[in-house]
C-alpha positions in Angstrom: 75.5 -10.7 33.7 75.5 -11.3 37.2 72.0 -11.7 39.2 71.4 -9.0 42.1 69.5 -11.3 44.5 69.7 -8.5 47.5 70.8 -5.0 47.8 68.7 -1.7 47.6 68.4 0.5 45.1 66.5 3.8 43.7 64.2 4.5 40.5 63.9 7.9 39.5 61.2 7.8 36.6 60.3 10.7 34.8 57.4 10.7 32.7 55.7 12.9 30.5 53.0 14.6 32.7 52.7 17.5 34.8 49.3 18.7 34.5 47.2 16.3 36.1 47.5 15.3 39.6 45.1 11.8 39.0 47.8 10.2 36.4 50.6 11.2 38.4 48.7 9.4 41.4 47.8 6.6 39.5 51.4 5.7 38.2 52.4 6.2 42.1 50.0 3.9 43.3 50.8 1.2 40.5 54.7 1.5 42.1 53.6 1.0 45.4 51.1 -1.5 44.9 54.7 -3.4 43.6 56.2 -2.7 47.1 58.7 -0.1 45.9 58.8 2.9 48.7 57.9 6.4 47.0 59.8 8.9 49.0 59.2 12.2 46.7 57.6 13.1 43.9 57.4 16.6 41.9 55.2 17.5 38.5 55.7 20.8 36.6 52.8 22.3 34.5 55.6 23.9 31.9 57.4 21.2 31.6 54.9 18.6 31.3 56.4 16.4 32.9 56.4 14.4 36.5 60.4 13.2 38.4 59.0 10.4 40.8 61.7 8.8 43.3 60.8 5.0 44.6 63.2 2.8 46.7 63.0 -1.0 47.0 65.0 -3.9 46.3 66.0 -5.8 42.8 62.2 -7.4 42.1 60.0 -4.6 43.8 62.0 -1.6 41.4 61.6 -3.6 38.9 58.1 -4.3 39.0 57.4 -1.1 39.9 58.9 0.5 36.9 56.5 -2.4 34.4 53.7 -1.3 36.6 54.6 2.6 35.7 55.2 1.7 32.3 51.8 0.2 31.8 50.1 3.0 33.4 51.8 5.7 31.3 51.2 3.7 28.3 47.5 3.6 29.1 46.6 7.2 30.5 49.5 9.7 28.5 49.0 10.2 25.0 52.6 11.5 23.2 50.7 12.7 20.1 49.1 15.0 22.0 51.5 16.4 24.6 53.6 19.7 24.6 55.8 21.1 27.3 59.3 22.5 27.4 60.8 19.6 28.3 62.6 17.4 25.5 60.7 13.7 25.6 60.9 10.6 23.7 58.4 8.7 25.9 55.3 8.4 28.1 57.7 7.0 30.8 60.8 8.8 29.1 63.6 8.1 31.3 64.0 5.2 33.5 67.2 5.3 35.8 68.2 2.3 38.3 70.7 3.8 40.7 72.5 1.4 43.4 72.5 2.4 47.4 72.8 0.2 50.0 75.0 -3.3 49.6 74.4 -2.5 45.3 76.6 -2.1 42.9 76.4 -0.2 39.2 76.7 -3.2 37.4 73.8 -4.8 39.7 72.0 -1.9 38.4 72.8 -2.5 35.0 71.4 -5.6 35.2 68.3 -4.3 36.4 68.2 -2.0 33.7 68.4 -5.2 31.2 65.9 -7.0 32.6 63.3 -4.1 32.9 63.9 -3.0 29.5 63.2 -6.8 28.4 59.9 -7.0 30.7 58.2 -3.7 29.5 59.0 -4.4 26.2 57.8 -8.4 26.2 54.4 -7.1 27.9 53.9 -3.6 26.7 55.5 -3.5 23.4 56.9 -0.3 24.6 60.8 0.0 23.4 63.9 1.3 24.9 67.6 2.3 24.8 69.6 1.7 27.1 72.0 4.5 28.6 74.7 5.6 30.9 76.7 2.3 32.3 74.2 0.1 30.7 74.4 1.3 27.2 75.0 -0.9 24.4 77.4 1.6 22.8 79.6 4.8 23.5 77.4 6.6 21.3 74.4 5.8 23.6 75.6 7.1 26.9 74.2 10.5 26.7 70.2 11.1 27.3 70.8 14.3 24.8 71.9 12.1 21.8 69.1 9.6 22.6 66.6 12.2 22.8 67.6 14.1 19.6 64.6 14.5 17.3 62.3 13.6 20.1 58.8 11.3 20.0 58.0 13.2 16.6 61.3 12.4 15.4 61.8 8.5 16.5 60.5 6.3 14.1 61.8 7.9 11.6 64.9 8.2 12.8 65.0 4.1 14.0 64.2 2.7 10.6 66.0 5.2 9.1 69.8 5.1 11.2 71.1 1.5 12.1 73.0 2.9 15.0 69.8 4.0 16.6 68.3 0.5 16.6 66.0 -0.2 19.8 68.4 -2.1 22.8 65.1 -3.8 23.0 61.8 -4.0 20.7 61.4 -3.2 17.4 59.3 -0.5 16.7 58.3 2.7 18.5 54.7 2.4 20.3 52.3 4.5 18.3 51.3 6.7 21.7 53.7 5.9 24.1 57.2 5.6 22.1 60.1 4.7 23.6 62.0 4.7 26.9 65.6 5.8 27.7 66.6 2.9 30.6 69.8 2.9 32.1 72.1 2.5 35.3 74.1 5.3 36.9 74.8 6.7 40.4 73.1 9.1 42.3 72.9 12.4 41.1 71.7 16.3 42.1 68.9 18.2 40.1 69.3 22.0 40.9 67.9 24.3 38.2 68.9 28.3 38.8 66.2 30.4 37.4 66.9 34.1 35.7 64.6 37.0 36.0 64.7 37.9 31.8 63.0 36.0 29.1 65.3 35.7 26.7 66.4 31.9 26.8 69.3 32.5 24.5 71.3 33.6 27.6 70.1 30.5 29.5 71.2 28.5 26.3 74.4 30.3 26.4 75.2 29.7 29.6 74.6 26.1 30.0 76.3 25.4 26.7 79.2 27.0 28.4 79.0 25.2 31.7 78.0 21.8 30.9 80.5 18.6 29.7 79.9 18.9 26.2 80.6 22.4 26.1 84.0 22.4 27.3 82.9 23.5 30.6 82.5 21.4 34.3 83.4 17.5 33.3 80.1 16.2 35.6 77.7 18.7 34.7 74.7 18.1 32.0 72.6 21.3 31.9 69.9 23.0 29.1 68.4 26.5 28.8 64.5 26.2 29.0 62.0 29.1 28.4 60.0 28.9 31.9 57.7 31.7 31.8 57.8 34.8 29.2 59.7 36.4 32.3 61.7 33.4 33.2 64.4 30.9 31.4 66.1 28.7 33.5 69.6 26.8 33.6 68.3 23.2 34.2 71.2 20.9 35.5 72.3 18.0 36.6 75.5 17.3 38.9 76.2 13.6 38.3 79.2 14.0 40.6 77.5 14.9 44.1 81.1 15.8 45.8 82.6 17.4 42.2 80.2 20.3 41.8 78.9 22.1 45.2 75.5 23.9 44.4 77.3 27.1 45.5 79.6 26.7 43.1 77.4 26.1 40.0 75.1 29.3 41.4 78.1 31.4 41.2 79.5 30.3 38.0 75.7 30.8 37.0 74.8 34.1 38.4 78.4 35.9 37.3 77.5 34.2 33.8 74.3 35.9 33.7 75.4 39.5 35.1 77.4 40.0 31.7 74.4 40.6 30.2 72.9 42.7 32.9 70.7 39.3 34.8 69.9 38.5 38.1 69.3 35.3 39.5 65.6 35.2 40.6 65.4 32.0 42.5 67.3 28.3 42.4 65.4 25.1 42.9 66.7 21.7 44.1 64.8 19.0 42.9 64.0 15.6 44.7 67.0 13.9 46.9 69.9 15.1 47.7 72.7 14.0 50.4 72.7 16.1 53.4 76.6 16.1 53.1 75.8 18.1 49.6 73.0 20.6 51.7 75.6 21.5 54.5 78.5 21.8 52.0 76.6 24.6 50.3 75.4 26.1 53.8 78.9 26.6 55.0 80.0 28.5 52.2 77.3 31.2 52.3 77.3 31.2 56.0 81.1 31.8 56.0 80.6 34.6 53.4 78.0 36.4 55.4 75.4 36.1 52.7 72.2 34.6 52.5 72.6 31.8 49.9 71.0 31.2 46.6 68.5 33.5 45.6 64.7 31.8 46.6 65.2 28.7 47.0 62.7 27.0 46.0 61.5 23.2 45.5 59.6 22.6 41.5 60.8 20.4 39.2 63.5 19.3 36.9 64.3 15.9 35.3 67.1 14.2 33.8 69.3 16.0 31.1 71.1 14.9 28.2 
């Protein structure tokens, strides 16, 4: 495993709080206090759950994601959180992602050594996912997540092939962490105006990878509001998918059962090239683009 001595890359925690603004701050300033850059951050109350973005190089991510990790450890409480949002951890997914002068398997190695830090100092676990996981069956955030925080020690003592990467044993409060290496990605989430989330299930079983649908697309129906479900998604090809494409495929999905799209949101980052890609196509249409657009939250899918 090679050593990334320079390069820059990005962390894109999300952790399991979204209703109060003084954790969120205090996991942010334990980031920055590690030198890592935090360029955007976005909590939603449904959810329950916080998408932070940091930049830095190899020692200041990584010391900015311990730092998180303690923080979340101390001030979020798993057996006592609920949201909409799937979660097997107080920090529940931790992705190094390679920009300038990195590669993914720099990242990957970041990954490794994170996931060997939080565990040696917090006791906190992980898997390890996307290029850095240990085994094809751990690539995919949805299969680590199945059963969720209720659902993982049980489900490591009981199931060999869902052994920790690192640690041994779930943390009683905080439970595990999903850390892994992969490149940059878009969250856009396209909200319906109904709340029945079997059509927002329905369509994103029929959209995403696993589905048979788009190859780079991860996306779950989530129950928003009682007059909202949403298609939550994530394009982990940035040129593969344009957002006006996914909209479309969405919103003509949705009209068979008599839906409109009420609003899309992107969430955190994206490449302006991605932006004026989906600008061009409305504008060349003559139509306004995606219904109210509109920046909330998503996080990472399985």
């Amino acid at each position: 495993m090679r050593d990334p001595a320079a390069g820059l890359f990005e962390i894109v925690p999300n952790i399991s709080e979204g209703r109060d603004p003084a954790i969120v701050d205090a996991c942010v300033d334990a980031m920055r206090a590690e030198g890592a850059e935090v360029v955007h951050r976005t909590s939603d109350r449904v959810h329950h759950r916080s998408v932070i973005t940091a930049v830095g190089r190899p020692s200041q991510v990584v010391a900015a994601a311990v730092a998180l990790a303690r923080v979340a450890r101390e001030r979020i409480d798993l057996r006592v959180h609920h949201g909409v949002h799937p979660r097997i951890g107080a920090l529940d997914v931790l992705p190094f992602v390679p920009l300038a002068d990195a590669t993914l398997d720099d990242a990957v190695t970041l990954a490794h050594r994170a996931a060997g830090r939080i565990w040696c100092d917090l006791a906190i676990p992980s898997f390890l996912y996307g290029a850095a996981a240990s085994a094809p069956h751990r690539t995919q955030l949805a299969e680590i997540r199945r059963g969720e925080f209720e659902g993982l020690a049980a489900r490591h003592a009981l199931d060999a092939a869902w052994s920790f990467d690192y640690g041994d044993a779930a943390h009683a409060s905080a439970g595990a962490i999903a850390i892994g290496a992969r490149p940059f990605l878009v969250a856009f989430n396209v909200e319906l105006a109904c709340g029945d989330v079997r059509i927002a299930q329905r369509i994103a079983r029929r959209l995403r990878a696993s589905g048979g649908g788009l190859r780079t697309l991860k996306c779950l129906g989530l129950q928003v509001a009682p007059d909202r479900v949403q298609v939550s998604c994530n394009l982990t090809d940035v040129d593969a998918v344009p957002l006006y494409r996914l909209t479309e495929l969405v919103r003509r999905a949705a009209a068979r059962d008599g839906v409109a799209v009420a609003r899309t949101e992107l969430i955190g980052l994206a490449p302006q090239r991605v932006l004026e890609r989906t600008a061009r196509a409305y504008a060349a249409a003559g139509v306004d683009g995606p219904a109210g657009g509109h920046r909330r939250h998503s996080a990472e899918r399985g």
